[in-house]
C-alpha positions, 0 to 999 in steps of 0.5 A: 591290721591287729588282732587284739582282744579286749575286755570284751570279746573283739571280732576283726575284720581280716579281708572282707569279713561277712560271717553267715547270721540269722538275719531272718530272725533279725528286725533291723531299726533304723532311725530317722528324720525327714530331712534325712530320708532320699539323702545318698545315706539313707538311699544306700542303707536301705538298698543294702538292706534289701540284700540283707532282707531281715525279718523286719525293718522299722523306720522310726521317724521323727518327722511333721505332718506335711513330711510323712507322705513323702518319706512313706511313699519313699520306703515303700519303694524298696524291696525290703520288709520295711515299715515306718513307725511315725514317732512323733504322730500326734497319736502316738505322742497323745499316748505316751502323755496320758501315760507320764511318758511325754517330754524331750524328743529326740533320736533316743526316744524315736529308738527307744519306741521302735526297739519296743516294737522290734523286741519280741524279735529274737535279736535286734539290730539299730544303726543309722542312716547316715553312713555313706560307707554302710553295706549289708555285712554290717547286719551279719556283723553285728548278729554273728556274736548273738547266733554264738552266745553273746546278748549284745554286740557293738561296731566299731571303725575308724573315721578317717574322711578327706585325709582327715580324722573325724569323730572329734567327740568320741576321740577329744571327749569321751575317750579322754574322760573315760581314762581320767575316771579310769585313772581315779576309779577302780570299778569293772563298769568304768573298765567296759566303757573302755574296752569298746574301741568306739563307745559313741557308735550307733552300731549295736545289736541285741537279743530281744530279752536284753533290748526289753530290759534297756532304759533309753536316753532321750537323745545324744546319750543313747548310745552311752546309756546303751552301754551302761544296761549292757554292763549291767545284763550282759558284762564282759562276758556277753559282750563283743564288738565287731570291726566295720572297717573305715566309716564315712557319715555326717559331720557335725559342728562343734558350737550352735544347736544340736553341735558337738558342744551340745551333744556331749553333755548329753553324753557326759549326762549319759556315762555320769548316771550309768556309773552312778548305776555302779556306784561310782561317784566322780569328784565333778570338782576336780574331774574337768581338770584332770580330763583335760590332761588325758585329752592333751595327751591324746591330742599329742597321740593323734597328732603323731599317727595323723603325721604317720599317715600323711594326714591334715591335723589341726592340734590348736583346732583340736585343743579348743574343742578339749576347752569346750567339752571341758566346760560340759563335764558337771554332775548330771542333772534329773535321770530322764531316760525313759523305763525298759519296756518290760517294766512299763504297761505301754503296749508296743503294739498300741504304739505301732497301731497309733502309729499306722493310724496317724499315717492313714490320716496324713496319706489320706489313705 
């Protein structure tokens, strides 16, 4: 336990901290896909958000035609102001084509519809619905710095499981790399990626002016692409992270589809087109190596704290995934994230009436 603050306003958690929040004036999102719905995770986010009771919660589904009943008929069995918006209904998806909006689905995309659906609440929270260890204080968390001043807030945690530490891509990726561009680039928006302790977390909150003006990556990269708008709208200044304590959720692979290799250049993408906002430009010649030599480095760190803690670690393991992710870091390629809602004329609410439309359909209701 410490009480450092960073760059950025830090708010811990001391003993058990579930500060008083306008939830009432919250919508809640929370993505999903079919495989995900009536796991223990989701079961449990969606019990604790009936404690939370919010203004609103949206589901925003990524799921086919034959999955939607179930999932539907499954939410409405909890006691809480919960609706699905069906992201990937054929309606919906016809919409957004005839508009130039079509393309990569994935989790950015079903977030980046439901926060313009979400946006004319006064504050906004997205998390996901994986985490075994989730409770309603996250809700009153992430809201606590927007009731007090700040537009956008992010969780952070420690992801110990099974006497091991997880949250590979985050630790061997992305905070390695952001300390080699922080080692070549004297910029402020290289300087906020760093003061957020998890800079992957898919934790975040936001006043409804600020979530109308994010650009969204389509998918692994939302939650850097979150960070790089809030640089730019919210700064140092209007920006807190709040303590969630240990977190349990999915653990992915490194190789094969939708593994950690693939994520990250998703992420890498992400960071590269936000500093890119700024006005950074990375030597992608040269940043691989000097990546490597921070992750080395934090392979010998972690390797020290596991041992402190009685921890299994694996350095060879953990250095094998360092030469994977070595291999993604390349200049981005074209900029896919999809426009701030406030500069497009998608409707929001066109997109909710698809939506409920489609679902009509395929519950024969």
């Amino acid at each position: 336990m410490e009480y450092v603050q960073e760059r950025v306003t830090t708010l811990h958690d001391f003993d058990g901290a579930n500060p008083p929040a306008p939830t009432d004036r919250a919508t809640v999102v929370v993505p999903m896909t079919e495989r995900d719905h009536a796991s223990l995770a989701a079961e449990r986010a969606l019990t604790e958000l009936e404690r939370v009771d919010p203004a609103r919660v949206i589901i925003a589904l990524r799921a086919t035609e034959g999955q939607v009943e179930e999932v539907v008929s499954w939410v409405d069995g909890f006691d809480c102001a919960a609706e699905v918006l069906w992201c990937t209904a054929p309606r919906v998806e016809a919409h957004l084509r005839e508009r130039g909006l079509d393309g990569e689905v994935g989790k950015g995309r079903d977030v980046w519809l439901a926060l313009g659906v979400a946006a004319d609440s006064e504050y906004v929270v997205c998390h996901d619905a994986d985490a075994k260890s989730y409770t309603a204080a996250h809700v009153n968390k992430l809201l606590y710095p927007l009731a007090n001043g700040h537009e956008f807030s992010k969780g952070y945690y420690a992801r110990v499981e099974n006497s091991r530490l997880y949250g590979r891509l985050f630790r061997l990726f992305y905070a390695p790399l952001v300390r080699a561009l922080d080692a070549a680039h004297d910029a402020p928006v290289v300087d906020y990626f760093d003061a957020f302790r998890y800079g992957l977390a898919g934790e975040f909150a936001a006043t409804g002016d600020l979530i109308q003006r994010l650009r969204v990556q389509r998918g692994w990269g939302l939650e850097v692409g979150t960070l790089g708008d809030a640089f730019q709208y919210a700064g140092f200044e209007g920006s807190a992270q709040v303590d969630l304590g240990l977190h349990e959720h999915d653990h992915r692979s490194v190789g094969g589809p939708a593994g950690l290799g693939d994520m990250c250049r998703e992420v890498g993408a992400a960071l590269f087109h936000s500093l890119g906002d700024a006005g950074v430009s990375p030597d992608y010649e040269t940043l691989p190596a000097r990546y490597r030599e921070q992750a080395t480095r934090l392979v010998e760190q972690y390797a020290a704290d596991a041992g402190f803690n009685g921890l299994e670690y694996d350095p060879a393991a953990e250095r094998d995934q360092v030469d994977t992710y070595a291999e993604a870091i390349e200049a981005p390629g074209d900029d896919r994230r999809l426009p701030a809602w406030r500069e497009t004329s998608l409707q929001p609410d066109a997109i909710q009436s698809l939506s409920a439309a489609a679902i009509d359909d395929a519950t024969d209701n």
